[in-house]
N, C-alpha and C positions, 0 to 999 in steps of 0.2 A: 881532147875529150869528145866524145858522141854526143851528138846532139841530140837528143833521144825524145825530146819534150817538148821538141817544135818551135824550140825558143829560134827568135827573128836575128840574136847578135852571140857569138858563140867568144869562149873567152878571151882569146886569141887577138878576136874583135876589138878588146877596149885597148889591148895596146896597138894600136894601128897606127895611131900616130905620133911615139915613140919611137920610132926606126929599129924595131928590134928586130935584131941578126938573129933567127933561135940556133945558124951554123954556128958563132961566135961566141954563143953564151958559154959563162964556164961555170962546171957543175961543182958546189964547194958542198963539202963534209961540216956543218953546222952544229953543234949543239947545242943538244935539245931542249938544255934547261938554259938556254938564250931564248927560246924563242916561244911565243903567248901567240895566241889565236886570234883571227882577224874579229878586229871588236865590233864590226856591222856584222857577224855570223847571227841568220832566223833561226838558225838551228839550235834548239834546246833538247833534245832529244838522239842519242844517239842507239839505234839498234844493238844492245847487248852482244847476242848469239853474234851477228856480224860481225862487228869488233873484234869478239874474241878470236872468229878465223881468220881475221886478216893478222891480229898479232900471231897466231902458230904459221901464217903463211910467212909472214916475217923474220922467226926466230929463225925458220930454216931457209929459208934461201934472200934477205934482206929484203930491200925497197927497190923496184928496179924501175919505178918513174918517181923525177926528185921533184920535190913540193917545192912551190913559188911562194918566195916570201919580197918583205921590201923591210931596207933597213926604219927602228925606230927611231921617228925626231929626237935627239938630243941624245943618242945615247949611242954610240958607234959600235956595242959589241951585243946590242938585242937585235930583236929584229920581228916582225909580226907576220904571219899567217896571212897572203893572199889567197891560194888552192892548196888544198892538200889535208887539211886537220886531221879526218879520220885517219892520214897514214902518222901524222904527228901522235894521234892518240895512243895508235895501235903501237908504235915503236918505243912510246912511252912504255907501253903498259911490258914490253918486251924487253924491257930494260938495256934499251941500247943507249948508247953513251949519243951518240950523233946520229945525223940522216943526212940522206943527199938532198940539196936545195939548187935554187936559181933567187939570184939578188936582182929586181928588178924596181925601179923607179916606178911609183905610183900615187895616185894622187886619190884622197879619202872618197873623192866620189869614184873613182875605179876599184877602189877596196870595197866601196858598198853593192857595186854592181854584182862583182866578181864574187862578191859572198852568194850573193840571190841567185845571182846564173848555174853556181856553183850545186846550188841544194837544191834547183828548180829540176837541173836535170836527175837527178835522184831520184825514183820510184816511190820512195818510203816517207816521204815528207806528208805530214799532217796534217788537212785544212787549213789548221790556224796557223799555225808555222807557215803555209805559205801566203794565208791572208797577210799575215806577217809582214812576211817579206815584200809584198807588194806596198801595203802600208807605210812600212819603212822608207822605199822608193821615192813615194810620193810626200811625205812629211820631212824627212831628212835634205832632198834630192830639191825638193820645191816644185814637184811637177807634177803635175794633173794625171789619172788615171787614162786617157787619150793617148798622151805621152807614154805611160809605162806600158799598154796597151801595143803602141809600136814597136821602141825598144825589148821588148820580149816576145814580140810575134803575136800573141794571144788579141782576141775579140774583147773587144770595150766590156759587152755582157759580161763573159768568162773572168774581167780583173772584178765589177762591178757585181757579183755574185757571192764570191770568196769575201771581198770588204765588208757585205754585208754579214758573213759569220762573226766578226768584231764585236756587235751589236748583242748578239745573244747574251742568255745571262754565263756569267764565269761556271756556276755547276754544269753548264748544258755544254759550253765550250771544254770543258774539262773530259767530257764525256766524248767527243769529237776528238778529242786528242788523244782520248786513248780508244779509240776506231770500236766505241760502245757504241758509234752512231754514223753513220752514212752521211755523207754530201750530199745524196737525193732527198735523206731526211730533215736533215737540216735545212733545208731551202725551203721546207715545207712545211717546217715548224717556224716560221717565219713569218709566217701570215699572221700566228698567235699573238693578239695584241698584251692578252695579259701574263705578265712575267709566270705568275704561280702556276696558270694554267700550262705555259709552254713548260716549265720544267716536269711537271707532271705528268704532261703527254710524251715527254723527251723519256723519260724514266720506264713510263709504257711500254714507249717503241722499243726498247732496252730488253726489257722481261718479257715481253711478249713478242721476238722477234716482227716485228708488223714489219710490214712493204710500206712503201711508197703511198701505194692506192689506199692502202687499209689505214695508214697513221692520216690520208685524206681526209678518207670516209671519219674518222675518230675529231678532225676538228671541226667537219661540217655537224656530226652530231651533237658534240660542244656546243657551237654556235647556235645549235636550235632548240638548245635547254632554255626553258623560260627562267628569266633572273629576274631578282624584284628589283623594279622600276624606280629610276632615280628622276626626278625633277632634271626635264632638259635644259642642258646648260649651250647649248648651240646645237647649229641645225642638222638635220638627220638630213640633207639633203646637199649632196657635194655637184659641185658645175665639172665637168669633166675636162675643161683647163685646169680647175685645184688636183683634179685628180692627176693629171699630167705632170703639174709641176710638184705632185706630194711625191710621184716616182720618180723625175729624176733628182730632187733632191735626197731621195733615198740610196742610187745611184751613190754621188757624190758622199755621201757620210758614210755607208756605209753600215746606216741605222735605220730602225722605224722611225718618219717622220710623219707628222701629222698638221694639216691643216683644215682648220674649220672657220666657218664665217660668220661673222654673229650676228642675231636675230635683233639685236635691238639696234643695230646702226649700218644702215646697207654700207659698202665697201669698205666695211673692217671686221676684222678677226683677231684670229690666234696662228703664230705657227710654233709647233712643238717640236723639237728635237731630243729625241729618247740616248739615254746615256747611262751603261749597265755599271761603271765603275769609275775611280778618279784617273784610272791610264786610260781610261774613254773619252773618257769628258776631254783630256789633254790632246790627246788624238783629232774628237772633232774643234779645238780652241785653235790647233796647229792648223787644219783643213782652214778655218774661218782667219788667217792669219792675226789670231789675237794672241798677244804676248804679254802676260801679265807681272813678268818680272821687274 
């Protein structure tokens, strides 16, 4: 497969240390109602119109690269989805009885890799689908954004950018997913602390096609609305170590977080961690290794 997206370990990669002969492997005829998708797949989303021509490229002239599967624990005649789904889909939807495969040994963190590597190199992946994916990496996998950072080739910022789309509210994320919104926008409706106001300004940028610079100008505007004045509840004045550590703990969650210091007892505060849903909250409990079962 083309390595198309710069990614640092290409599939191939994760069996490296497997001794696989790809002269030796032998190509078997499967079927298709054996066989279910790899359950670490980010991808929720499958291009329509695409699909459809891969199934009319299929009904006439077949598959003619076979999908990687590994058999299922405990059951010797399924078998699950390493590479390949959309041609599993497409030959579904083409009503072919079988498809050509490769049976390869794999182990669940090679299944989760191989799903992510798989749909990172794809063009058509959606912000959140690939904040996703990287999310997934690091909550499932146990490993730090640094780590997934190397194993995919990409800059700490670039995983550390995407994680923070997580955070947004679910209608704004919704809106990102169906590419009603830019990744330049969204990183910029980020700054927006209050929920109503970002989805509002998200809905804006929608209907009023706005840039980048102009959905800018629209929160600095915001921002210089006078609001009536609530009784301070802590200090309007941040040390630029809080401020340091209020981003890279944002870094890390992948959320707004906020830290302030209180007026009535020097060296203590508050630290706040913003959380848009309960598969959030679980998200950042998973980061905070708290396990409440």
């Amino acid at each position: 497969m083309a390595n198309n997206k710069g990614l640092g370990r290409g599939i191939e990669a994760l069996f490296a240390d497997n001794d696989v002969d790809e002269g030796q492997e032998e190509v078997l005829d499967l079927t298709i109602n054996k066989l279910s998708p790899n359950p670490f797949q980010p991808r929720t989303h499958f291009d329509t119109k695409a699909l459809k021509d891969l199934t009319l490229s299929i009904k006439k002239s077949g598959v003619f690269q076979p999908i990687i599967v590994r058999k299922t624990a405990g059951k010797n005649d399924a078998y699950e989805i390493l590479a390949g789904e959309r041609r599993f889909r497409a030959s579904r939807m083409a009503d072919k009885k079988t498809i050509p495969a490769i049976v390869r040994d794999a182990s669940d963190e090679q299944m989760m890799e191989i799903a992510v590597l798989e749909n990172l190199q794809r063009e058509d992946l959606n912000p959140i689908e690939e904040a996703e994916a990287y999310n997934t990496l690091m909550t499932k996998l146990e490993i730090t954004q640094a780590e997934v950072s190397k194993r995919l080739g990409k800059s700490r910022p670039y995983i550390a950018n995407y994680l923070r789309l997580l955070g947004l509210p679910t209608e704004v994320k919704d809106m990102l997913t169906k590419n009603q919104l830019s990744m330049g926008q969204a990183r910029t409706l980020l700054s927006v602390k209050n929920k109503q106001d970002l989805i509002t300004l998200a809905k804006r940028a929608y209907g009023e096609t706005l840039t980048v610079r102009q959905l800018e100008k629209a929160i600095e505007e915001l921002s210089s609305t006078p609001k009536k004045k609530k009784k301070p509840r802590r200090s309007t004045k941040q040390s630029p170590f809080l401020r340091a550590y209020e981003d890279e703990l944002q870094d890390k969650f992948g959320t707004n977080v906020n830290i302030s210091s209180s007026r009535a007892k020097k060296g203590s505060g508050k630290l706040e961690i913003n959380y848009t849903s309960d598969d959030d909250l679980n998200r950042i409990l998973q980061i905070l290794d708290i396990n409440l079962d």
